[in-house]
TILO-222973 format. One record per residue (C-alpha): residue in three letters; residue number from 1; x negated, y, z negated. Coordinates in pm, 1 decimal. Example, Ala and Ser with C-alpha at 12.3 -4.5 7.8 and 13.67 -1.06 7.14 Angstrom:
residues 2
REC rest  nr        u        v        w
REC  ala   1  -1230.0   -450.0   -780.0
REC  ser   2  -1367.0   -106.0   -714.0
***
This chain:
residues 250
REC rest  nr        u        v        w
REC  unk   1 -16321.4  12222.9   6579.5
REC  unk   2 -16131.9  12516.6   6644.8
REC  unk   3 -16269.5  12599.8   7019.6
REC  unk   4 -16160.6  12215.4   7046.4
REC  unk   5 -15823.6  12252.0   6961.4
REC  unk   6 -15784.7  12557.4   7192.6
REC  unk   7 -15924.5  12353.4   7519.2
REC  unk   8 -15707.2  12068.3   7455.3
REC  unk   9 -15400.3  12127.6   7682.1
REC  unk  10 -15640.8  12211.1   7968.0
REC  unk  11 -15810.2  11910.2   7898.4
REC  unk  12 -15448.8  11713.4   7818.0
REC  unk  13 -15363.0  11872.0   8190.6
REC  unk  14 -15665.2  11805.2   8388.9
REC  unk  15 -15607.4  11428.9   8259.5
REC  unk  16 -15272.1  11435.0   8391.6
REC  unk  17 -15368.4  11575.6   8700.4
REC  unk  18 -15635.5  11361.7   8774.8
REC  unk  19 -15402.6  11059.3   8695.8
REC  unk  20 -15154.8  11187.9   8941.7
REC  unk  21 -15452.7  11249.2   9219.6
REC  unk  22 -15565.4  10876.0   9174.3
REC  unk  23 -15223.6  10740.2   9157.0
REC  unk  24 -15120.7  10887.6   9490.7
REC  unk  25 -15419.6  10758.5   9662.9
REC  unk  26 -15406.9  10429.5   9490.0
REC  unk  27 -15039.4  10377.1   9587.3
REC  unk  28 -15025.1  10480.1   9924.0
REC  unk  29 -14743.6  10676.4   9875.3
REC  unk  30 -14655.1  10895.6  10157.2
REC  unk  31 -14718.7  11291.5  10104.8
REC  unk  32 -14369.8  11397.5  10215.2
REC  unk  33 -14266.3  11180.3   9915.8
REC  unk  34 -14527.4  11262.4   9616.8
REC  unk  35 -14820.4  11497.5   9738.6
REC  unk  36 -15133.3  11464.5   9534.6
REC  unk  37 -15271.4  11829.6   9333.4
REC  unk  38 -15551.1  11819.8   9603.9
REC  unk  39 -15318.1  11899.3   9930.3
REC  unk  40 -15081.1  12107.3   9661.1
REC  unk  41 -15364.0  12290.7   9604.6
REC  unk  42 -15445.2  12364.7   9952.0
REC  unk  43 -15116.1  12466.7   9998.6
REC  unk  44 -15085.1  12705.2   9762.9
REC  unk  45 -15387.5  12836.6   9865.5
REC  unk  46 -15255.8  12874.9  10258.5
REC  unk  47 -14950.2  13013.8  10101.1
REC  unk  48 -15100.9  13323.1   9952.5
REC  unk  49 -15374.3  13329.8  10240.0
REC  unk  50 -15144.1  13398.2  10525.1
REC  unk  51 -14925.2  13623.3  10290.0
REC  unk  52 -14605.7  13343.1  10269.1
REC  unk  53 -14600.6  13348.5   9894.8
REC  unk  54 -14672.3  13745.7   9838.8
REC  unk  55 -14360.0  13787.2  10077.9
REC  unk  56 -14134.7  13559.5   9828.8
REC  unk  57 -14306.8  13626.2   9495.0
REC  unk  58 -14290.1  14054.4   9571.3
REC  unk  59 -13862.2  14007.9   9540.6
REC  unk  60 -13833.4  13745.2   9237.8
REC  unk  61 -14062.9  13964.1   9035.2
REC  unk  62 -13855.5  14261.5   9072.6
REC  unk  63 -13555.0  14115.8   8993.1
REC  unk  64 -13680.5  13904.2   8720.2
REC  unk  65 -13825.0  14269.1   8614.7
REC  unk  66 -13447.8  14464.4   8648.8
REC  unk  67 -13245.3  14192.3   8556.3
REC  unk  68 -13418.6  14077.3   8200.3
REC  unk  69 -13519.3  14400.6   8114.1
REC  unk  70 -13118.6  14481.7   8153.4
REC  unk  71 -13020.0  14188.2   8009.6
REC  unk  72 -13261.5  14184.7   7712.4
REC  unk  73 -13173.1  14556.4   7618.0
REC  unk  74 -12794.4  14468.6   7641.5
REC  unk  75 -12831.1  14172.5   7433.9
REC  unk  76 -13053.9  14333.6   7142.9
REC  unk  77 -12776.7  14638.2   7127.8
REC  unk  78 -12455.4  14407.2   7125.7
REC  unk  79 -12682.0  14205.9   6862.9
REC  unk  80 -12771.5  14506.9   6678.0
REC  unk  81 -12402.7  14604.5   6658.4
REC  unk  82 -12280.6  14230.1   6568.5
REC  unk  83 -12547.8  14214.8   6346.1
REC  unk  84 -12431.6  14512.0   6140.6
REC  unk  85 -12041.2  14471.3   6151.8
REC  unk  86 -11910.9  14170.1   5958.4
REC  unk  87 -11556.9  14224.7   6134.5
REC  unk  88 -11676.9  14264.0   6482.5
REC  unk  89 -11918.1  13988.2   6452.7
REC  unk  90 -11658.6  13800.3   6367.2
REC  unk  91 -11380.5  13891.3   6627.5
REC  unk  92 -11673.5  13903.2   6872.7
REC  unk  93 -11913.1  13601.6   6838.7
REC  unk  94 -11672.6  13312.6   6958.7
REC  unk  95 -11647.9  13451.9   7292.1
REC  unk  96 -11981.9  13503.9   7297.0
REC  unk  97 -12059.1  13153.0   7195.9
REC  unk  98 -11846.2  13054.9   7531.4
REC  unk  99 -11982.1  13268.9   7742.8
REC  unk 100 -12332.0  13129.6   7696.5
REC  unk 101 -12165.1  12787.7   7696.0
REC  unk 102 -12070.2  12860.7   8054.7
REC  unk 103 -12310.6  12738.8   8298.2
REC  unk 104 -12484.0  13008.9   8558.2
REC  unk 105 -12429.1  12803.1   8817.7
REC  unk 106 -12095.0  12819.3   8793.5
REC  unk 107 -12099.1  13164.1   8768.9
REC  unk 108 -12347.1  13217.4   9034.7
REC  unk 109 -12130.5  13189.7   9334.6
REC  unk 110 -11868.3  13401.8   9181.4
REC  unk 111 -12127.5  13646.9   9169.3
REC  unk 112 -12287.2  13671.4   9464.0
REC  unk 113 -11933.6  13673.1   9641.1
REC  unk 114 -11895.8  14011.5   9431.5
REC  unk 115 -12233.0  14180.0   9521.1
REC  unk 116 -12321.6  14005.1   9788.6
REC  unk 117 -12625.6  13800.2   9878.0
REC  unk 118 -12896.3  14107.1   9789.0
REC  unk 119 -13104.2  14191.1   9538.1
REC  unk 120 -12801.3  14273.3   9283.0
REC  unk 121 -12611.9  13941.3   9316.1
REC  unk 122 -12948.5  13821.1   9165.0
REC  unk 123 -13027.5  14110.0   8899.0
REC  unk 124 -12663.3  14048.8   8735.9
REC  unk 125 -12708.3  13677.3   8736.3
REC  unk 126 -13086.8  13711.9   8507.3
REC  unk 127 -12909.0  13979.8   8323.2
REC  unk 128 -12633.2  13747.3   8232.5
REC  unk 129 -12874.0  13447.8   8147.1
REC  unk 130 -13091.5  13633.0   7946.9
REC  unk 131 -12828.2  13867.5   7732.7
REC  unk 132 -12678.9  13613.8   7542.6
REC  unk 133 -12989.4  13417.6   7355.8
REC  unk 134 -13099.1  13792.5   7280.5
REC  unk 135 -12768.9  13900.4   7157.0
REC  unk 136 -12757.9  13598.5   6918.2
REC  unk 137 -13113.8  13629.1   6836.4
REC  unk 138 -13093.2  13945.4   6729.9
REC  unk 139 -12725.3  13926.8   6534.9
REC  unk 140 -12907.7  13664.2   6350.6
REC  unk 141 -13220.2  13831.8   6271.7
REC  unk 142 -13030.3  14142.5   6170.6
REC  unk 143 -12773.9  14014.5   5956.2
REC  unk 144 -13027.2  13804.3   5758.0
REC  unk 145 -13248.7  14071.2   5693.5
REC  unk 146 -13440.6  14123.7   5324.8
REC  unk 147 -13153.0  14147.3   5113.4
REC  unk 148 -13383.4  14266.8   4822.5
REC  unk 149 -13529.1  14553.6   5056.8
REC  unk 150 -13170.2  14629.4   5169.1
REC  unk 151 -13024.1  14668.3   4756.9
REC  unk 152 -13395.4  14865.0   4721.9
REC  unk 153 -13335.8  15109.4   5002.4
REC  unk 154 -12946.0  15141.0   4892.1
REC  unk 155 -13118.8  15196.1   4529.0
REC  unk 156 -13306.6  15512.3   4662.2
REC  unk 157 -12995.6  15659.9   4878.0
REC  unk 158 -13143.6  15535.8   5234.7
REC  unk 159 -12838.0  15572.5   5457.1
REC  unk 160 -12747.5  15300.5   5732.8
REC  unk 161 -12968.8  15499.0   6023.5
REC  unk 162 -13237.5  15471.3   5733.4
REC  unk 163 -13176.0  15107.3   5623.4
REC  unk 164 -13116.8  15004.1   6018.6
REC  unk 165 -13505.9  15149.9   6136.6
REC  unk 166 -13672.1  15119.9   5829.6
REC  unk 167 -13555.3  14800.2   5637.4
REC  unk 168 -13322.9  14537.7   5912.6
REC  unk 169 -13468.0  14587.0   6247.7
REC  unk 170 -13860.0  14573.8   6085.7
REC  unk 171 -13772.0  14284.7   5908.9
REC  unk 172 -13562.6  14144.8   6220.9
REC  unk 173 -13884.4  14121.9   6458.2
REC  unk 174 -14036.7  13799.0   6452.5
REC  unk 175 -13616.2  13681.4   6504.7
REC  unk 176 -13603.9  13941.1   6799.8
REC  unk 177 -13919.4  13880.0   6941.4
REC  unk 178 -13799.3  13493.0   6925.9
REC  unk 179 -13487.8  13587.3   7095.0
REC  unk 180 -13730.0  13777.8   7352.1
REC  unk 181 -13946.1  13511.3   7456.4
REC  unk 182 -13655.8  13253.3   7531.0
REC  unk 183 -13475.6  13522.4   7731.0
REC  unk 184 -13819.6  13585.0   7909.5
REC  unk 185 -13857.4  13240.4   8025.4
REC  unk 186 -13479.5  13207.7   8139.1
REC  unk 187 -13481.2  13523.4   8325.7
REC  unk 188 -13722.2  13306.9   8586.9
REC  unk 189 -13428.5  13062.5   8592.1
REC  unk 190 -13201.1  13328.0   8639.3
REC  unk 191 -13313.5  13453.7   8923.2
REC  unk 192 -13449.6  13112.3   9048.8
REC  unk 193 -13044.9  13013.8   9079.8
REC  unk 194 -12928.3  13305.6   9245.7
REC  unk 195 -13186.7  13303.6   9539.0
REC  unk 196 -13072.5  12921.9   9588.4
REC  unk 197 -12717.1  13060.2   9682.7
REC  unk 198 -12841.5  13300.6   9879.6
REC  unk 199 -13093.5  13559.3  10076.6
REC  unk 200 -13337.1  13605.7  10277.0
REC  unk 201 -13659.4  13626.9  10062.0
REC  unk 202 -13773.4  13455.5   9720.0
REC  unk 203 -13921.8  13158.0   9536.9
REC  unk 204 -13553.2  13037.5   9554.7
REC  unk 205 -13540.0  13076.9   9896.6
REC  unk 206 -13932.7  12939.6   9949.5
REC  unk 207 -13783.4  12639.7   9764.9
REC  unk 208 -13464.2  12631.1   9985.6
REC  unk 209 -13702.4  12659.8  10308.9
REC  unk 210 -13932.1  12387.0  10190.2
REC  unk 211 -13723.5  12096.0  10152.0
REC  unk 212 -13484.3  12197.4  10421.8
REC  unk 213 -13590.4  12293.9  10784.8
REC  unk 214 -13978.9  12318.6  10741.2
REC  unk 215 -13991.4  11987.9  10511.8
REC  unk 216 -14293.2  12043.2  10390.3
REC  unk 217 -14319.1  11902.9  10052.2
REC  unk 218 -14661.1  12017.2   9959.2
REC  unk 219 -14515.1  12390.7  10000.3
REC  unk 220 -14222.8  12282.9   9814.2
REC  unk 221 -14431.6  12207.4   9515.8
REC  unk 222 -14693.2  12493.3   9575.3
REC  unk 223 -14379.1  12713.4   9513.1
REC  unk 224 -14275.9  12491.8   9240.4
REC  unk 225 -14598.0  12612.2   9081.0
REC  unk 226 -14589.1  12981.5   9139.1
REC  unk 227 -14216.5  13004.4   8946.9
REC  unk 228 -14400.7  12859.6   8665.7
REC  unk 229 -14707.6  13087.0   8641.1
REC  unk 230 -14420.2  13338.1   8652.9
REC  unk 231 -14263.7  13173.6   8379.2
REC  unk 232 -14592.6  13157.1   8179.0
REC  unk 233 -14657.9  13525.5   8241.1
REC  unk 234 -14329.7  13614.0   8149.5
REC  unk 235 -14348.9  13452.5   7845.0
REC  unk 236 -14737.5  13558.9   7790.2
REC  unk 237 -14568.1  13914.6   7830.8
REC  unk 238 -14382.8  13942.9   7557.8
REC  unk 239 -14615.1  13724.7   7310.6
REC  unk 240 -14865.1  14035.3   7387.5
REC  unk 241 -14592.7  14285.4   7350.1
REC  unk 242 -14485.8  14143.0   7023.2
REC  unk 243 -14878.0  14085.1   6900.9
REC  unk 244 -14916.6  14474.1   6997.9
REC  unk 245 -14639.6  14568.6   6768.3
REC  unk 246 -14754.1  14389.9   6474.7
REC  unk 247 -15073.4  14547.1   6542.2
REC  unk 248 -14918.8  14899.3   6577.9
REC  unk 249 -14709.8  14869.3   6270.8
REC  unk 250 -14912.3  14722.7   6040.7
***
């Protein structure tokens, strides 16, 4: 039963995909509209065999790299900090509330007319994105730490460098890591939006290429498919890092 229950979404998604392939050849409907897995397949296969999708993937993965590990270390620091200080949470959190309220697209061109249309406009962007759900991840996860373990460690004269490494940020994990693996994923959109306004390589830019002077819609979703393996193994990434921890602390 339990082997079943771990081959389900494959099976759940070769279902789907198999309802999409007969669909599209049912239907007639044109392959510039709605290409079927098959030729999206294919594509993705040409696409890494004549080195078009190492070219664009090589860039977003090193900005997706800089830019969340930036943003995420920001983020857990401010939400350390937050997390400990009643008065500058409380001074500090509204803004940061509108700040993550404010869409990165908006942002985005703002941005890139700053750094310009390189690799940084892109890094700050993802570091943005991904900052703020760790920063209010972690506020949470530290302020609502084990208040018996706190009055415990207070008990037996643990000071706050003590209390903060031994006690909060321990008991904060599975809140952090939370905070981790939603930043993760939007670190991918992050830099996703930022190659769309600009560049030269990309998925954004594969994307932007795609549907715009080579109009070739199986490509389009070949790359469409690559940004979310990345997405997966972003997430996947930090899932091991946080299983590793557990392990290691135990």
């Amino acid at each position: 039963m339990r082997s079943l229950h771990r081959v389900q979404p494959a099976l759940i998604g070769l279902l789907l995909l198999g309802a999409w392939e007969v669909g599209v050849r049912v239907s007639g409907v044109a392959t510039f509209i709605l290409p079927p897995p098959s030729l999206v397949a294919a594509r993705f296969a040409q696409a890494w065999g004549d080195g078009t999708m190492m070219r664009h993937l090589v860039p977003t993965v090193m900005e997706v790299t800089v830019g969340g590990l930036l943003g995420g270390t920001l983020g857990l620091l401010i939400g350390i900090g937050l997390g400990l200080s009643g008065a500058a949470r409380r001074l500090a959190s509204p803004y940061l509330v509108a700040a993550q309220s404010t869409p990165i697209l908006a942002l985005g061109p703002l941005l890139v007319l700053w750094f310009g249309p390189g690799a940084t406009a892109k890094i700050a962007i993802c570091a943005l994105i991904t900052l703020f759900p760790m920063a209010i991840a972690t506020l949470v996860a530290v302020r609502d730490a084990d208040r018996g373990l706190l009055e415990l460690g207070r008990s037996i004269g643990a000071s706050r460098a003590q209390s903060l490494l031994l006690i909060r940020l321990p008991s904060a994990r599975n809140g952090i890591f939370a905070g981790a693996r939603v930043a993760a994923t939007l670190a991918v959109v992050g830099v996703i939006v930022g190659e769309w306004l600009g560049g030269t390589a990309g998925l954004g830019i594969l994307l932007n290429l795609a549907r715009g002077s080579l109009f070739d819609t199986p490509l389009l979703f070949a790359a469409l498919l690559q940004i979310a393996i990345l997405g997966v193994s972003a997430y996947g990434l930090v899932l091991f890092v946080e299983r590793l921890t557990l392990r290691l602390t135990r």
